[in-house]
MARPA-812387 format. One record per atom (N, C-alpha, C, CB): residue number from 0; x, y, z; atom name. Coordinates in steps of 0.1 Angstrom, whole numbers, plus 5000, padded with zeros to 4 digits. Glycine has a CB too. Example, Ala and Ser with C-alpha at 12.3 -4.5 7.8 and 13.67 -1.06 7.14 Angstrom:
# MARPA-812387
<0,<5132,4943,5078>,N>
<0,<5123,4955,5078>,CA>
<0,<5132,4967,5078>,C>
<0,<5113,4955,5090>,CB>
<1,<5128,4978,5071>,N>
<1,<5137,4989,5071>,CA>
<1,<5129,5000,5079>,C>
<1,<5141,4994,5057>,CB>
This chain:
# MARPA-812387
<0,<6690,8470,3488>,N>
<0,<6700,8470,3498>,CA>
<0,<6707,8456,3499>,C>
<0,<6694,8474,3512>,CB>
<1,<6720,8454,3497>,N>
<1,<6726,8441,3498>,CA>
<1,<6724,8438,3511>,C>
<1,<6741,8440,3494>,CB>
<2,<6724,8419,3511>,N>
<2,<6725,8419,3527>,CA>
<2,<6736,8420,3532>,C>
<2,<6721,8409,3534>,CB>
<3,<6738,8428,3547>,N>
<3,<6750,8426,3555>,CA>
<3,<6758,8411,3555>,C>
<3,<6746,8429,3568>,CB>
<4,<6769,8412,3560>,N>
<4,<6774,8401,3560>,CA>
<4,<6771,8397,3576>,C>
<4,<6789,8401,3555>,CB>
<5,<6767,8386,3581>,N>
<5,<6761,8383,3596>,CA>
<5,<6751,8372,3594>,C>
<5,<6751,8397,3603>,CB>
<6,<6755,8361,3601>,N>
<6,<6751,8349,3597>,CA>
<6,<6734,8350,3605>,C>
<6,<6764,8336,3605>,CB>
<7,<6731,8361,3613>,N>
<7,<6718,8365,3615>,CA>
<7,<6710,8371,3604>,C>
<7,<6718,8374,3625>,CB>
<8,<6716,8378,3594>,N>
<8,<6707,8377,3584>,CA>
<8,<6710,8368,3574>,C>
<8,<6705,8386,3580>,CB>
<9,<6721,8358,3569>,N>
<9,<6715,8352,3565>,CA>
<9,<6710,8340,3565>,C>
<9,<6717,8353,3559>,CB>
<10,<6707,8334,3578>,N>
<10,<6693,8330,3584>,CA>
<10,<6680,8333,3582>,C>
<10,<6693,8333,3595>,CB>
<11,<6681,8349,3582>,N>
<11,<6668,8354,3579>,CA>
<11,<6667,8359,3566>,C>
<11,<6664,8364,3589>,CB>
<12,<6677,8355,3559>,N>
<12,<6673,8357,3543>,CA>
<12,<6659,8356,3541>,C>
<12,<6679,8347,3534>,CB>
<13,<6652,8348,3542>,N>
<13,<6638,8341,3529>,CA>
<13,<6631,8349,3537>,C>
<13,<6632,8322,3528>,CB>
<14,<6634,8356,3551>,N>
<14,<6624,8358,3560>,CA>
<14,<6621,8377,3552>,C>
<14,<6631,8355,3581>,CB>
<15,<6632,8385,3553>,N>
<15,<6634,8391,3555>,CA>
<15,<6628,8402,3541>,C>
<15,<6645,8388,3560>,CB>
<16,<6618,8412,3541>,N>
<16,<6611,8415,3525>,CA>
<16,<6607,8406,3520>,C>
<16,<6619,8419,3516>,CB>
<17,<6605,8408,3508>,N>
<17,<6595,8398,3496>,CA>
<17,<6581,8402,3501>,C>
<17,<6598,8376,3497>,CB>
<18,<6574,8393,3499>,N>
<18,<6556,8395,3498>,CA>
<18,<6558,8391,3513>,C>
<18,<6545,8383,3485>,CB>
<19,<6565,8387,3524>,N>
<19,<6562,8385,3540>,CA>
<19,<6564,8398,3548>,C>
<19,<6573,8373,3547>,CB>
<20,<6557,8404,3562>,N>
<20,<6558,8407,3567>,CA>
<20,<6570,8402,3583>,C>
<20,<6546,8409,3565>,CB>
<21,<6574,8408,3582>,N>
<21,<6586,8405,3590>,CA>
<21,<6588,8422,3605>,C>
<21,<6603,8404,3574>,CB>
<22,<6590,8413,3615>,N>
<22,<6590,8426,3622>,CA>
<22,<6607,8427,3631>,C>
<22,<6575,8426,3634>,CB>
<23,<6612,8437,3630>,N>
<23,<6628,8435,3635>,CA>
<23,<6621,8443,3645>,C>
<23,<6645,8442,3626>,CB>
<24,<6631,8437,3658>,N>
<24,<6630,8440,3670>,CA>
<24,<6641,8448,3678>,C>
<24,<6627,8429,3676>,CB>
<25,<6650,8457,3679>,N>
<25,<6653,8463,3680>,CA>
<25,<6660,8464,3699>,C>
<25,<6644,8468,3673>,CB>
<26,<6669,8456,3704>,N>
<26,<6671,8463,3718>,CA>
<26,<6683,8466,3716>,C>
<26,<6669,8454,3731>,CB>
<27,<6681,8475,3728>,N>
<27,<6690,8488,3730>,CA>
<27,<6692,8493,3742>,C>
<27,<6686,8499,3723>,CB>
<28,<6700,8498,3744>,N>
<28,<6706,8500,3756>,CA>
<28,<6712,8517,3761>,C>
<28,<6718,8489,3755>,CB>
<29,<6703,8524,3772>,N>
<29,<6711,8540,3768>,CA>
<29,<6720,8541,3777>,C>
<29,<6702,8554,3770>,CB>
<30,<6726,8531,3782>,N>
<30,<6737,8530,3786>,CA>
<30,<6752,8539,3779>,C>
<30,<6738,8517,3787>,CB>
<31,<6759,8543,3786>,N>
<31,<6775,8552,3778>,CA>
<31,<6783,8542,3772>,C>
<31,<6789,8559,3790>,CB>
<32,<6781,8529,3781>,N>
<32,<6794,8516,3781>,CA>
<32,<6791,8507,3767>,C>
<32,<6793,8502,3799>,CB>
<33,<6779,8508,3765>,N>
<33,<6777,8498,3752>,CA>
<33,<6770,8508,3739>,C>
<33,<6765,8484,3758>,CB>
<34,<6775,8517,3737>,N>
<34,<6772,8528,3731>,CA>
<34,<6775,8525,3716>,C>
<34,<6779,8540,3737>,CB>
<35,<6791,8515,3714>,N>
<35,<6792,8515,3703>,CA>
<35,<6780,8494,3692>,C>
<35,<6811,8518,3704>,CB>
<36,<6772,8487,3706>,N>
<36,<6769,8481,3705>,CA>
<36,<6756,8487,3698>,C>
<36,<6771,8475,3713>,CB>
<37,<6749,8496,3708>,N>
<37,<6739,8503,3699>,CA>
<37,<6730,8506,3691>,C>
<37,<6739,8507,3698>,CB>
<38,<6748,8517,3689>,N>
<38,<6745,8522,3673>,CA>
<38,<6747,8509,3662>,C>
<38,<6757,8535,3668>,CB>
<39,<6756,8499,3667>,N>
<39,<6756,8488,3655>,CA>
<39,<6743,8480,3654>,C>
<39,<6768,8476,3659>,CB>
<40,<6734,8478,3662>,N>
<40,<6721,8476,3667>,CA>
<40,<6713,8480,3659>,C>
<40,<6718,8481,3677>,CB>
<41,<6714,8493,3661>,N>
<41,<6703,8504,3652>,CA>
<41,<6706,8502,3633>,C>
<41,<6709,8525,3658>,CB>
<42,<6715,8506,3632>,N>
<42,<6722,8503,3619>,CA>
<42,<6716,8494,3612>,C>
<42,<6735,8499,3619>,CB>
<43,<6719,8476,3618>,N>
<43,<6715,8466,3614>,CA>
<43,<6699,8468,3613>,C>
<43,<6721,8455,3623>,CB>
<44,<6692,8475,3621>,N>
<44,<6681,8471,3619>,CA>
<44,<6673,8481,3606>,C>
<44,<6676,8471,3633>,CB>
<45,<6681,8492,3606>,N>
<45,<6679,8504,3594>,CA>
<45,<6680,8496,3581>,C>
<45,<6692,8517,3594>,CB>
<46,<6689,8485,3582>,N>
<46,<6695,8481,3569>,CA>
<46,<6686,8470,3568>,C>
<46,<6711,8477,3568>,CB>
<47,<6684,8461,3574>,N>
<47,<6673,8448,3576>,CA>
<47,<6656,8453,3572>,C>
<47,<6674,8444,3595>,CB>
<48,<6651,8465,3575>,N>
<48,<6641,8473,3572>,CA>
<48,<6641,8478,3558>,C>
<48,<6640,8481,3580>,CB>
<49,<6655,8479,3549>,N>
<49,<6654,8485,3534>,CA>
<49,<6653,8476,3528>,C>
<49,<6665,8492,3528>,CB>
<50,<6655,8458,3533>,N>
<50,<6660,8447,3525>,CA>
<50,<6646,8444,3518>,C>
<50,<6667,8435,3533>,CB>
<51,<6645,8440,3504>,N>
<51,<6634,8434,3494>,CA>
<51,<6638,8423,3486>,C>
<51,<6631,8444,3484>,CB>
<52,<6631,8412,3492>,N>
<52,<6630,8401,3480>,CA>
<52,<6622,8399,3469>,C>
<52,<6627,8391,3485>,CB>
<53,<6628,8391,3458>,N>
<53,<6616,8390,3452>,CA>
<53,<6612,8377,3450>,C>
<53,<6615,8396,3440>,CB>
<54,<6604,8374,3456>,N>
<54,<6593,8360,3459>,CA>
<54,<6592,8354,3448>,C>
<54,<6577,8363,3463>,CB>
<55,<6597,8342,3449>,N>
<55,<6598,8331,3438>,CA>
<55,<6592,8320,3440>,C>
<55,<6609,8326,3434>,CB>
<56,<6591,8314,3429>,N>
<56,<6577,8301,3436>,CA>
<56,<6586,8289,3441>,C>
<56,<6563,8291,3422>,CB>
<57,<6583,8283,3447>,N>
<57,<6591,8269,3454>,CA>
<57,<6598,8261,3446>,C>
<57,<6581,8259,3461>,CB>
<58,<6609,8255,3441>,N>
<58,<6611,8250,3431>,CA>
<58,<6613,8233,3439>,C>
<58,<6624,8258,3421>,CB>
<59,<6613,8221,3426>,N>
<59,<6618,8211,3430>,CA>
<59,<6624,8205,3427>,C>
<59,<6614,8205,3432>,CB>
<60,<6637,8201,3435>,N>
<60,<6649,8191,3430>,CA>
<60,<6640,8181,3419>,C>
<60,<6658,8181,3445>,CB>
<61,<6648,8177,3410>,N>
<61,<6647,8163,3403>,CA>
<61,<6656,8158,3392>,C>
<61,<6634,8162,3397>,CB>
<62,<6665,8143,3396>,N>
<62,<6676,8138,3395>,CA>
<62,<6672,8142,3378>,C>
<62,<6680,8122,3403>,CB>
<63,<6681,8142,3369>,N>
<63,<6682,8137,3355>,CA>
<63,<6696,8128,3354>,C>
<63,<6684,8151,3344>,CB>
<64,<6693,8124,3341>,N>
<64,<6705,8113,3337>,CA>
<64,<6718,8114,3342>,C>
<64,<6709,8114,3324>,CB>
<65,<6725,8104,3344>,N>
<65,<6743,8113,3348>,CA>
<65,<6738,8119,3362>,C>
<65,<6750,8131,3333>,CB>
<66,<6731,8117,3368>,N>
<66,<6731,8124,3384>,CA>
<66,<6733,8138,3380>,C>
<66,<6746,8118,3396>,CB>
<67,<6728,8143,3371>,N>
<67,<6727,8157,3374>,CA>
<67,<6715,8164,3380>,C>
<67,<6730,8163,3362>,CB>
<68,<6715,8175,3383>,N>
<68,<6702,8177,3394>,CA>
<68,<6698,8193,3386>,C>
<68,<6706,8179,3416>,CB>
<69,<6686,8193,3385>,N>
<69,<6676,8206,3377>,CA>
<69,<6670,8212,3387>,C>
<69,<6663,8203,3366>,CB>
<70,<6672,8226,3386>,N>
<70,<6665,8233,3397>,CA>
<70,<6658,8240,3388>,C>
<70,<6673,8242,3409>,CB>
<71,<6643,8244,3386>,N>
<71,<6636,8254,3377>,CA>
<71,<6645,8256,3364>,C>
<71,<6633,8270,3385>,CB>
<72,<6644,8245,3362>,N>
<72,<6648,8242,3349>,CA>
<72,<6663,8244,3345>,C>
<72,<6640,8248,3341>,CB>
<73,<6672,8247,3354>,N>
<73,<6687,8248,3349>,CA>
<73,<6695,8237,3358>,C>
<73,<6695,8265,3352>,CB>
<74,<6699,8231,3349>,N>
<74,<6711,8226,3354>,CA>
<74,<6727,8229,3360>,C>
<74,<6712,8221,3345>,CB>
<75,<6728,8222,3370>,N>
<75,<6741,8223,3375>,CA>
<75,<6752,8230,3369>,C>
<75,<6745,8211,3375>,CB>
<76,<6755,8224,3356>,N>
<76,<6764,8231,3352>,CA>
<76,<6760,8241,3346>,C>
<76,<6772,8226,3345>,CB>
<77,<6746,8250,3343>,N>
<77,<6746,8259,3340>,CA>
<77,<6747,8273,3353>,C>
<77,<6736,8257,3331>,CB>
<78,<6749,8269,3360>,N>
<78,<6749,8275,3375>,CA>
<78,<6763,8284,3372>,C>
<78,<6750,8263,3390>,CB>
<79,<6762,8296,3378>,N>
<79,<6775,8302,3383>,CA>
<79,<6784,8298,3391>,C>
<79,<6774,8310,3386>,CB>
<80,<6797,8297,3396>,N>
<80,<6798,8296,3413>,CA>
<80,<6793,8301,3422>,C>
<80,<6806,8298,3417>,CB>
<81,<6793,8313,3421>,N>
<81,<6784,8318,3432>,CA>
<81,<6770,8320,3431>,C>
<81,<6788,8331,3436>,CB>
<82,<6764,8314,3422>,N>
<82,<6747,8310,3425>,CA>
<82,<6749,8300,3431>,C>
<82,<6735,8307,3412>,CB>
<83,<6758,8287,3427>,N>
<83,<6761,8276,3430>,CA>
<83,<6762,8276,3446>,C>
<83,<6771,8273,3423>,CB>
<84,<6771,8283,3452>,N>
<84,<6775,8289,3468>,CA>
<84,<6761,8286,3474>,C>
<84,<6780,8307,3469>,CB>
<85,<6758,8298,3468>,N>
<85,<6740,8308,3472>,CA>
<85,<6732,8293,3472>,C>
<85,<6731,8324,3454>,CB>
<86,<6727,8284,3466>,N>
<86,<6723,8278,3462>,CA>
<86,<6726,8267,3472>,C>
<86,<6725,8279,3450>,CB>
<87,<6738,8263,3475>,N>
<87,<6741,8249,3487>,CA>
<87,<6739,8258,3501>,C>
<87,<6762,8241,3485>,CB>
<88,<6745,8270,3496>,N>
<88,<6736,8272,3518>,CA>
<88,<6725,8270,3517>,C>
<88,<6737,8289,3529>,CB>
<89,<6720,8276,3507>,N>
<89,<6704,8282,3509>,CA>
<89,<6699,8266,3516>,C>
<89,<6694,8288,3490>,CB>
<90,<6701,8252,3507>,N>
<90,<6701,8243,3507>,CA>
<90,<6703,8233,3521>,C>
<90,<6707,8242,3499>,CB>
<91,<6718,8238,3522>,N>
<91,<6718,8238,3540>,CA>
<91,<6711,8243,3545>,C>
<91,<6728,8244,3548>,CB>
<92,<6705,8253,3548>,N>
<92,<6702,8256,3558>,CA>
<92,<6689,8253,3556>,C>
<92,<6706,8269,3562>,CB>
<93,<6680,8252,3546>,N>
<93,<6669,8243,3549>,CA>
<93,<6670,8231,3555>,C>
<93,<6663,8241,3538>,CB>
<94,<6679,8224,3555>,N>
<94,<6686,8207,3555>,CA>
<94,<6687,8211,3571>,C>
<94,<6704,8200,3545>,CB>
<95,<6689,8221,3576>,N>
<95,<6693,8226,3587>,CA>
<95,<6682,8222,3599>,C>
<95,<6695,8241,3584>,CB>
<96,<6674,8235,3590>,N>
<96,<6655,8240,3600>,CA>
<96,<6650,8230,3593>,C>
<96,<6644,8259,3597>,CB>
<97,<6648,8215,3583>,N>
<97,<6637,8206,3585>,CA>
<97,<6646,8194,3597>,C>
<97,<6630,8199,3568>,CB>
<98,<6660,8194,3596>,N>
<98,<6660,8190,3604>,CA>
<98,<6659,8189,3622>,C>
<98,<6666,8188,3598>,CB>
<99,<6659,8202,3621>,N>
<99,<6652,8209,3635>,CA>
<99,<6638,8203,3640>,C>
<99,<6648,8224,3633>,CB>
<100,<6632,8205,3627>,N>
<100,<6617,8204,3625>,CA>
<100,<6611,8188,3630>,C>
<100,<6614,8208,3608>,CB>
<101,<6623,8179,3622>,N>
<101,<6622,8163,3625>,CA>
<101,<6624,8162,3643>,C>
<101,<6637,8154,3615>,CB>
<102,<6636,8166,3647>,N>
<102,<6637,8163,3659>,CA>
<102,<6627,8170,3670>,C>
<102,<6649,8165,3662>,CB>
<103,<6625,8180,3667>,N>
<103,<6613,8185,3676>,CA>
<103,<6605,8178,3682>,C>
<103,<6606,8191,3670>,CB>
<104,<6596,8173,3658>,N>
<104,<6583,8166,3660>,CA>
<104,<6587,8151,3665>,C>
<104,<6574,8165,3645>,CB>
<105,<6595,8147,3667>,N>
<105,<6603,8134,3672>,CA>
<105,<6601,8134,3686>,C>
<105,<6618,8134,3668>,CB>
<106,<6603,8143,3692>,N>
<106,<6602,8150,3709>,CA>
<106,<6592,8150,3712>,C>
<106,<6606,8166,3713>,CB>
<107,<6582,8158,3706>,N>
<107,<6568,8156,3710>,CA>
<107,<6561,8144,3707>,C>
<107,<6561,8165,3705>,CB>
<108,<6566,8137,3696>,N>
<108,<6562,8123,3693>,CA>
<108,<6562,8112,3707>,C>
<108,<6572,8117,3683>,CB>
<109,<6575,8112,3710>,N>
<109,<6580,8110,3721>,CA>
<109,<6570,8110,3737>,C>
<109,<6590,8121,3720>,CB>
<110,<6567,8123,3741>,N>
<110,<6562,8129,3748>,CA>
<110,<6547,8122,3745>,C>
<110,<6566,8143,3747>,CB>
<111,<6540,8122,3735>,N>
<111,<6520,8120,3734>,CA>
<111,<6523,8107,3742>,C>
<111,<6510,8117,3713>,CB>
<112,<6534,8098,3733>,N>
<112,<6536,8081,3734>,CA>
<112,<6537,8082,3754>,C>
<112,<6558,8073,3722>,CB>
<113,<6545,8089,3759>,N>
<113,<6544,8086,3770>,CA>
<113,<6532,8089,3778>,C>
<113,<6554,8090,3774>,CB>
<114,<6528,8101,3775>,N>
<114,<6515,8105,3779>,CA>
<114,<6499,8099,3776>,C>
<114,<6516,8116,3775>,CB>
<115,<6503,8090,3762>,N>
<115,<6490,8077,3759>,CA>
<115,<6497,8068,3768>,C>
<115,<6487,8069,3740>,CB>
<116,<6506,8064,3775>,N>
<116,<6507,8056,3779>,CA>
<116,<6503,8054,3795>,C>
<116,<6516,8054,3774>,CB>
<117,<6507,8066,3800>,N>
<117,<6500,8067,3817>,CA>
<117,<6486,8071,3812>,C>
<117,<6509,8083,3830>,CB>
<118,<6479,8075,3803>,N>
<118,<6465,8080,3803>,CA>
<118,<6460,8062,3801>,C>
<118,<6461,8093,3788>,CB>
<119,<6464,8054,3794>,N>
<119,<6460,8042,3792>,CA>
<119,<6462,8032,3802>,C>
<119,<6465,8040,3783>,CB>
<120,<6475,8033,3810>,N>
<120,<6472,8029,3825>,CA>
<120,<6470,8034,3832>,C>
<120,<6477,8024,3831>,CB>
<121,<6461,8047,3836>,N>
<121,<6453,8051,3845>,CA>
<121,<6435,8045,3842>,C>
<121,<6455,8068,3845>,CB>
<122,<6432,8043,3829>,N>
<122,<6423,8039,3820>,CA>
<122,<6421,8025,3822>,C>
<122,<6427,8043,3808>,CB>
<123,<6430,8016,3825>,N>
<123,<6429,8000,3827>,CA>
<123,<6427,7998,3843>,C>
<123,<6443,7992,3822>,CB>
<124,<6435,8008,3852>,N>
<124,<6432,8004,3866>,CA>
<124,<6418,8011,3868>,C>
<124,<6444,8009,3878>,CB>
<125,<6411,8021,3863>,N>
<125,<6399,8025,3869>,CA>
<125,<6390,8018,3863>,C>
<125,<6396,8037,3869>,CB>
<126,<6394,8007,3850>,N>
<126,<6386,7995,3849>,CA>
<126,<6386,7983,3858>,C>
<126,<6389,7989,3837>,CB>
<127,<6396,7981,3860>,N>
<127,<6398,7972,3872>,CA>
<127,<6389,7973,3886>,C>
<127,<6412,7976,3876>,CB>
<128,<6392,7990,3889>,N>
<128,<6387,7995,3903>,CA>
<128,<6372,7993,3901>,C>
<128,<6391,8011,3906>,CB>
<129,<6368,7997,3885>,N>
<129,<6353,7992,3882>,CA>
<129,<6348,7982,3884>,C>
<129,<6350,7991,3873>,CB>
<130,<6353,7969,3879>,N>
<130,<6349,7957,3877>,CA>
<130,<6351,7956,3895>,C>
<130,<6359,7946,3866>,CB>
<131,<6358,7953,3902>,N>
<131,<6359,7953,3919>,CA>
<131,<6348,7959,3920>,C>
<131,<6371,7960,3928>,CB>
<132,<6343,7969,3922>,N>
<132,<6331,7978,3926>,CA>
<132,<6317,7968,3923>,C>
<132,<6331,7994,3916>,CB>
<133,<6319,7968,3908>,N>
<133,<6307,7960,3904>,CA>
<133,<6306,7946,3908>,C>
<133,<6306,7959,3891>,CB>
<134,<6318,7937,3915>,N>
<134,<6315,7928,3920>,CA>
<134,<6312,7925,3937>,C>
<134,<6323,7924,3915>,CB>
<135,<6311,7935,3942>,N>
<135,<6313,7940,3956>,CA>
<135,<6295,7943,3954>,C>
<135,<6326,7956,3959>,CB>
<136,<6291,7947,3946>,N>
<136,<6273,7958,3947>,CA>
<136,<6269,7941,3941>,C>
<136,<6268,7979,3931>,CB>
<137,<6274,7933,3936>,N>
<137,<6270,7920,3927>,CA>
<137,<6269,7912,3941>,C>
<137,<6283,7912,3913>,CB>
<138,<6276,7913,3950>,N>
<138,<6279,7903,3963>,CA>
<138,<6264,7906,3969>,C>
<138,<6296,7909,3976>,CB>
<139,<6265,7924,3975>,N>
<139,<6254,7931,3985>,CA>
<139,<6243,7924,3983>,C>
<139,<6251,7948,3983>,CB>
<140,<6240,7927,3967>,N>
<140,<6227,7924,3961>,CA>
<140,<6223,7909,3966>,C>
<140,<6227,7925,3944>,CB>
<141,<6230,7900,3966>,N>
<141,<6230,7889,3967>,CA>
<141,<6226,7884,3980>,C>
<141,<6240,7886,3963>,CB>
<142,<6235,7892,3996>,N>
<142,<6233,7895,4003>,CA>
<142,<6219,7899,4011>,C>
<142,<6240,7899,3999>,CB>
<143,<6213,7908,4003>,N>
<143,<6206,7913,4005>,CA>
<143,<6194,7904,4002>,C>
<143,<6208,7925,4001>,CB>
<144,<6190,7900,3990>,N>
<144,<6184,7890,3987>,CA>
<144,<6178,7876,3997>,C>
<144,<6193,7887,3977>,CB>
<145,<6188,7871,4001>,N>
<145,<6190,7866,4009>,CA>
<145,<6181,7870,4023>,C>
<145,<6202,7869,4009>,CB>
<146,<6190,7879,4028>,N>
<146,<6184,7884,4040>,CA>
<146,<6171,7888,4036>,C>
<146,<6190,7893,4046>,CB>
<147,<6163,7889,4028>,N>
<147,<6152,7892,4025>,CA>
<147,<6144,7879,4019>,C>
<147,<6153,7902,4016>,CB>
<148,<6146,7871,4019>,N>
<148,<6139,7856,4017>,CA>
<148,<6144,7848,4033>,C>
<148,<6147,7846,3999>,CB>
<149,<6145,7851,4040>,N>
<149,<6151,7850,4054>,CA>
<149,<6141,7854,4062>,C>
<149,<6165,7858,4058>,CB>
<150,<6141,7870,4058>,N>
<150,<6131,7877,4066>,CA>
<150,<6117,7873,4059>,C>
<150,<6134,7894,4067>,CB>
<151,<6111,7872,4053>,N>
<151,<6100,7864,4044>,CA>
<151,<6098,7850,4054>,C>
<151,<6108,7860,4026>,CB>
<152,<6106,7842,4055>,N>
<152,<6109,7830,4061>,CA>
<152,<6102,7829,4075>,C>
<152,<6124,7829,4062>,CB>
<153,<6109,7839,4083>,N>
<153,<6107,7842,4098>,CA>
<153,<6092,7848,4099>,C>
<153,<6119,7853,4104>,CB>
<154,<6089,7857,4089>,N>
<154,<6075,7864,4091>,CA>
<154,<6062,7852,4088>,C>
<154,<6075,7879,4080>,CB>
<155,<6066,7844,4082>,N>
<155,<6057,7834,4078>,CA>
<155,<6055,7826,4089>,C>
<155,<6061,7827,4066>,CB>
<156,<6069,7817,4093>,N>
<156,<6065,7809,4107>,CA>
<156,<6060,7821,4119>,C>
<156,<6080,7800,4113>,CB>
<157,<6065,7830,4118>,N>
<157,<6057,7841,4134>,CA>
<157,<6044,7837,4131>,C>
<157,<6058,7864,4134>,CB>
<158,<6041,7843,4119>,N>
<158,<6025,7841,4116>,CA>
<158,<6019,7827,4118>,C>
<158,<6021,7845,4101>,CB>
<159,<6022,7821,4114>,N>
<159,<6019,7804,4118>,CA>
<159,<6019,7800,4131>,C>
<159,<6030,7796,4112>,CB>
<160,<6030,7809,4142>,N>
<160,<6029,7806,4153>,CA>
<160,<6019,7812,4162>,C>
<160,<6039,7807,4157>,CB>
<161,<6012,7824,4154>,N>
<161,<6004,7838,4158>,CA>
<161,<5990,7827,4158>,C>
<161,<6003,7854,4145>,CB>
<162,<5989,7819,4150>,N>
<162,<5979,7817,4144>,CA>
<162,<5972,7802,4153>,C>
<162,<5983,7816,4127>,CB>
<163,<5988,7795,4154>,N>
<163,<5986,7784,4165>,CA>
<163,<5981,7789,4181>,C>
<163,<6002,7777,4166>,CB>
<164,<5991,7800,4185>,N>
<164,<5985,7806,4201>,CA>
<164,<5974,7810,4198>,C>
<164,<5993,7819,4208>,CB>
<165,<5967,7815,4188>,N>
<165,<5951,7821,4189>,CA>
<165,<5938,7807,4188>,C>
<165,<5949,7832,4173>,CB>
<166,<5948,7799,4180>,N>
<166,<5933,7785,4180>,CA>
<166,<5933,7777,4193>,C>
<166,<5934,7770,4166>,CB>
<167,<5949,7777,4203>,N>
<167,<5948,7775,4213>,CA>
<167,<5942,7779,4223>,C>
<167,<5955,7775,4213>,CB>
């Protein structure tokens, strides 16, 4: 089945048959008023369902002498025009979707960088808030210490005084 002419399929050229599973989705409408949208609907998708590729392995550009460029082994000028055609969209439109692909992963790039960055200063002030904490329980202790060689202090002279009123 040739493909229709509809820049929706060929978009979905590479997608569409060959060795991939592909699922057309179909909406529709049982409306009277869009009746002739439909059936154009249905059609496309009858025709999109007959379509068969045949799956070819990945090929790679590589320059030769004279700037000429080999695709699976043929050269430029051994190309037709219209493989040639076939051949620069196809090209576009990969150039298309990796460049999609770049800005995306660029977006989210974007997005981690901002998000390591409030995760990393939330991460330095609850070091901060730490170190304060630990110097606050560093003070108590100290504190406490204190008042406990104080109280040591006082219980020794009581006793000393306990000891004076009794020989008296």
């Amino acid at each position: 089945v040739p493909y229709r002419d509809s820049k929706l399929t060929r978009l979905l050229q590479s997608a569409l048959g060959g060795s991939c599973k592909t699922v057309v989705i179909a909406t529709i409408s049982p409306a009277l008023a869009v009746v002739e949208e439909t059936i154009s609907t249905l059609t496309y998708a009858e025709q999109a369902a007959g379509i068969q590729n045949r799956p070819m392995a990945c090929s790679s550009l590589r320059l030769q002498g004279a700037g000429a460029i080999l695709m699976d082994g043929f050269s430029m000028g051994d190309m037709t025009p219209g493989a040639m055609g076939e051949w620069s969209a196809d090209l576009e439109m990969k150039l298309s979707y990796l460049s999609q692909e770049v800005e995306e992963a660029q977006a989210q790039l974007a997005l981690k960088r901002f998000e390591l960055q409030e995760v990393t200063e939330r991460a330095e002030s609850a070091e901060r808030s730490l170190e304060e904490k630990q110097q606050e329980v560093d003070k108590a202790k100290e504190e406490l210490e204190t008042e406990q060689a104080d109280k040591a202090r006082i219980l020794a002279g009581a006793s000393a005084l306990a000891a004076e009123l009794a020989a008296a």
